[in-house]
C-alpha positions in Angstrom: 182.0 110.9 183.9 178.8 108.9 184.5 179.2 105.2 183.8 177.2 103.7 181.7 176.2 100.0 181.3 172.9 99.9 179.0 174.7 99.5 175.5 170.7 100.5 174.0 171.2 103.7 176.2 175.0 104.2 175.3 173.9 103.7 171.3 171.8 106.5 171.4 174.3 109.0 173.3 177.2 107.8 171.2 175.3 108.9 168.4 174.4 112.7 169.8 178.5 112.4 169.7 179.4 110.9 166.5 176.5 112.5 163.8 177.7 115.8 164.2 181.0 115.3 163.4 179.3 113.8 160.2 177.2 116.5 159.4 179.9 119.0 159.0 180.0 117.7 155.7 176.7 119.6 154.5 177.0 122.7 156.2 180.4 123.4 157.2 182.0 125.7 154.3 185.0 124.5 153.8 183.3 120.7 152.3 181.1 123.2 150.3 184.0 125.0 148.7 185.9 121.9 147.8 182.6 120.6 146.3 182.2 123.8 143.7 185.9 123.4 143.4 185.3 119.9 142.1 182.5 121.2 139.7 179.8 119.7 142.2 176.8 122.5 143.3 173.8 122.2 145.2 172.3 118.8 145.8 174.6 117.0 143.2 177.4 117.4 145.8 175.3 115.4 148.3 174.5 112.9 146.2 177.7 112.3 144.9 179.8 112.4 148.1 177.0 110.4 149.6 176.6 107.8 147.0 180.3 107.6 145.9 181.2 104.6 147.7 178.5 102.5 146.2 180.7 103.4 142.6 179.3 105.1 139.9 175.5 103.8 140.5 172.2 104.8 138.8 169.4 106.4 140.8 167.8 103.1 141.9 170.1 101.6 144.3 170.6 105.1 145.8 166.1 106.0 146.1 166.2 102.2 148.4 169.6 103.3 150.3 169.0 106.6 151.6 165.0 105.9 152.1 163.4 109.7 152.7 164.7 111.1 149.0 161.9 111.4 146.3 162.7 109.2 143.3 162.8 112.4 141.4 164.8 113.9 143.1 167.8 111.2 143.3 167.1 110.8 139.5 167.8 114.6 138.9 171.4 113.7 140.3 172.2 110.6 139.1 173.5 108.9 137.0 174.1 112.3 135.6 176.7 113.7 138.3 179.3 110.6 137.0 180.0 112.9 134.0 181.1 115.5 136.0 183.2 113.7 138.5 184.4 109.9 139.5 183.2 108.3 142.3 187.1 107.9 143.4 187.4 112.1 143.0 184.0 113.0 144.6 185.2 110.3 148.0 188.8 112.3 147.5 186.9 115.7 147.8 184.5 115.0 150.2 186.9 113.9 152.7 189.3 116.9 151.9 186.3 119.5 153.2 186.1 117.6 156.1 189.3 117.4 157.2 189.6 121.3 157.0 186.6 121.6 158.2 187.9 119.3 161.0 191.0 121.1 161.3 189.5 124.6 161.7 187.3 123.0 164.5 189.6 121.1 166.5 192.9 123.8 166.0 193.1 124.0 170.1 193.1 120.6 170.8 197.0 118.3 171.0 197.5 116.0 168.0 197.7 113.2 170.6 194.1 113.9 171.7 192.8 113.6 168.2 194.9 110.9 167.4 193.8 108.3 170.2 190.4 109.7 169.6 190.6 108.3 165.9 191.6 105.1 167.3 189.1 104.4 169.6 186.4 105.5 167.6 187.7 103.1 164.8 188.1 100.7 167.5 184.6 101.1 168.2 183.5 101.0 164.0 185.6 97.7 163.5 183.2 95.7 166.1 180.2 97.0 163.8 178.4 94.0 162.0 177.7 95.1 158.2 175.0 92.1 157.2 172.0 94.0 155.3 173.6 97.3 155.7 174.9 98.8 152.3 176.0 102.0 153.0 177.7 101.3 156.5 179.6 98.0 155.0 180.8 100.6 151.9 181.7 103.1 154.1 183.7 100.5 156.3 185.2 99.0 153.1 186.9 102.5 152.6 190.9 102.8 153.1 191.5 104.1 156.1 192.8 107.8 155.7 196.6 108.9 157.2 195.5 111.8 158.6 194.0 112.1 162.4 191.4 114.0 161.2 190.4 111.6 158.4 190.6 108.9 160.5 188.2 110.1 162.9 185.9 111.4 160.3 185.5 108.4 158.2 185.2 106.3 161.6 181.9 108.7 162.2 180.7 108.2 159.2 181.2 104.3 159.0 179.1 104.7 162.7 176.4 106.9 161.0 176.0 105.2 158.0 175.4 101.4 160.2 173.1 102.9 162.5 171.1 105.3 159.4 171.0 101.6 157.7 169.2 99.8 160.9 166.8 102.9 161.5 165.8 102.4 157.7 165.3 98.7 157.9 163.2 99.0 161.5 161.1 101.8 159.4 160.2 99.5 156.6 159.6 96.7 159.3 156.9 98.9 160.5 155.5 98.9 157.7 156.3 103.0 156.7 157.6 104.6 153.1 159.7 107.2 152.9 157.3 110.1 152.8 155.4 108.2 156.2 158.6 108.7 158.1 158.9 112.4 157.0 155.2 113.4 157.4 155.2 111.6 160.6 158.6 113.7 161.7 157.0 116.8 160.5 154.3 115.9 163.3 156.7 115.7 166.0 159.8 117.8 166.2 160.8 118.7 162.5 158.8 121.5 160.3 157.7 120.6 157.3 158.9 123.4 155.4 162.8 121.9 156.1 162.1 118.1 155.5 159.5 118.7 152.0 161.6 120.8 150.1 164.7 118.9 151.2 163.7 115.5 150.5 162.0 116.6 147.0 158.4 115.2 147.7 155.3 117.3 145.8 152.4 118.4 148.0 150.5 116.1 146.4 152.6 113.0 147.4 153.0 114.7 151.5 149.1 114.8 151.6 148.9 111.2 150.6 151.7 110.1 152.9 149.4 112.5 155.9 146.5 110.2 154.5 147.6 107.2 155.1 149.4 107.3 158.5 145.6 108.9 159.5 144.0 105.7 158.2 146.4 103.6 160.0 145.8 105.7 163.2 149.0 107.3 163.7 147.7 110.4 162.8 144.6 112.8 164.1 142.7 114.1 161.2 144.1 117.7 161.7 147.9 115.9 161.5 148.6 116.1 165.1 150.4 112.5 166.3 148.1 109.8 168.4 149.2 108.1 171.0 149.3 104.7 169.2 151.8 106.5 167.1 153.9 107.8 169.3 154.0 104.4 170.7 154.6 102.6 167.9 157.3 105.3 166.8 159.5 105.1 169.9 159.4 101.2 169.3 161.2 101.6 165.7 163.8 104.5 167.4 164.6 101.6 170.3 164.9 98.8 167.5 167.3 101.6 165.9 169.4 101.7 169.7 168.9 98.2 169.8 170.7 97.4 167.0 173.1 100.0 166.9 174.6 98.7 170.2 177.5 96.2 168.8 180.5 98.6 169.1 179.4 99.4 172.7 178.5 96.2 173.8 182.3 95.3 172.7 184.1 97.7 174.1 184.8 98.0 177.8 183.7 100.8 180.2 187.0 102.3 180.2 187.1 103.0 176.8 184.0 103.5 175.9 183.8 106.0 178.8 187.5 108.0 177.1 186.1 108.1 173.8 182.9 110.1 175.2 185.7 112.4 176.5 188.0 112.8 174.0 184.6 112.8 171.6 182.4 115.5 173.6 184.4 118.8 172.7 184.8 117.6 168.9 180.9 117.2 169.0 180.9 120.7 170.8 182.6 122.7 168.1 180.8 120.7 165.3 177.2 121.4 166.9 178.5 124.7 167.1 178.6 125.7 163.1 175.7 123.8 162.4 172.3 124.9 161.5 169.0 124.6 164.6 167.3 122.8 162.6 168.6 120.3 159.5 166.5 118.0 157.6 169.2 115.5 158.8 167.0 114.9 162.2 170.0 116.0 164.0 169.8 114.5 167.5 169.5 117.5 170.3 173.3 118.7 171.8 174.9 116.8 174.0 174.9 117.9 177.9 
């Protein structure tokens, strides 16, 4: 396996390895059933699994945390979802899908692999640096599951979580709301018809969004991207590498290079039950 010494470059193919085992979470059906099993349906189980180790929180904490969600739409969940299940029972169930989800994924592969996989990957989660990020330091704050297959999830999550909470703060540093970001994806790579409906913004509040990243120049009047916006964009997704890079910078060659291998067929089978196209911004299958 290739060697490689850019942690920026590493980041960012770490994370092709490490978000999908995440995102089996919201598509995988096993996390679904235990969700209706807890009472939790539709979009309440997201925000509740999602939001559970911030504690039983109000909407406003969770519309600045997760960015791209219309206030509306968070509001519709919460602090509503509390009545119908604790934050301890909703972290209890969501990590309970993804273990059998997990499980049924990874069934051909030795207990020793996914064991020293767990560890690594938690190796690499402990060197993560938590200042201004909420939901990677809550996630990290966690007790650390028995189970193999916990383990490793949680430790995916933790990475996820960090790295979602640096890409956030180099969005707002560019100066972009969470509706800019989304318009401005919907120019590039994901359709609007997955992100809209999915992160609850009216047509009304998209076209205002469109209007100002065409005032600013990122966008050409018929909402195709400019080249100062692309420009400016890949600057905010190399801030997000940039600063994503701890773990790998900490970790030698060696291991960083076994965890790739013990991580890629994991990834495999995950990328395998999820959807094309998410509104997640799924990064493209590892090679």
């Amino acid at each position: 396996m290739e060697t490689i010494d850019d942690p920026q470059r590493l980041a960012r193919l770490m994370w092709t390895h490490f978000e999908p085992v995440h995102a089996i979470t919201y598509f995988h059906p096993r996390p679904q059933a235990a969700y209706e099993a807890a009472g939790l349906r539709g979009w309440r189980s997201y925000f509740a699994a999602r939001s559970a180790p911030l504690g039983p929180v109000e909407a406003a904490p969770v519309v600045a945390a997760f960015f791209g969600f219309a206030p509306a739409m968070v509001a519709r969940a919460l602090p509503s979802v509390w009545h119908l299940v604790s934050p301890e029972d909703a972290l209890h169930t969501r990590l309970t899908g993804a273990v059998q989800a997990l499980a049924e994924l990874t069934y051909d592969l030795p207990e020793a692999h996914l064991t020293e996989l767990a560890e690594l990957l938690e190796a690499a989660a402990d060197h993560l640096d938590h200042s201004g990020r909420i939901l990677g330091a809550v996630n990290a704050a966690l007790p650390r599951p028995e189970q193999s297959l916990g383990r490793l999830w949680q430790a995916a999550t933790t990475l996820r979580e960090h790295r979602g909470d640096g890409h956030v703060a180099a969005l707002v540093a560019a100066g972009l709301d969470g509706p800019e970001s989304l318009v401005w994806r919907a120019s590039i790579d994901l359709p609007r018809q997955v992100l809209q409906p999915y992160r609850g913004w009216t047509d009304e509040e998209w076209q205002a969004a469109a209007d100002r990243l065409t005032a600013r120049g990122w966008l050409t009047a018929d909402g195709k991207p400019t080249e100062a916006g692309r420009t400016a964009y890949q600057a905010i997704e190399e801030t997000t590498d940039r600063t994503a890079a701890g773990p790998w910078r900490a970790l030698d060659p060696t291991e960083t290079g076994r965890l790739r291998e013990l991580l890629a067929p994991v990834a495999h089978a995950c990328y395998a039950v999820l959807p094309p196209v998410t509104p997640h911004g799924l990064p493209a299958p590892i090679r």
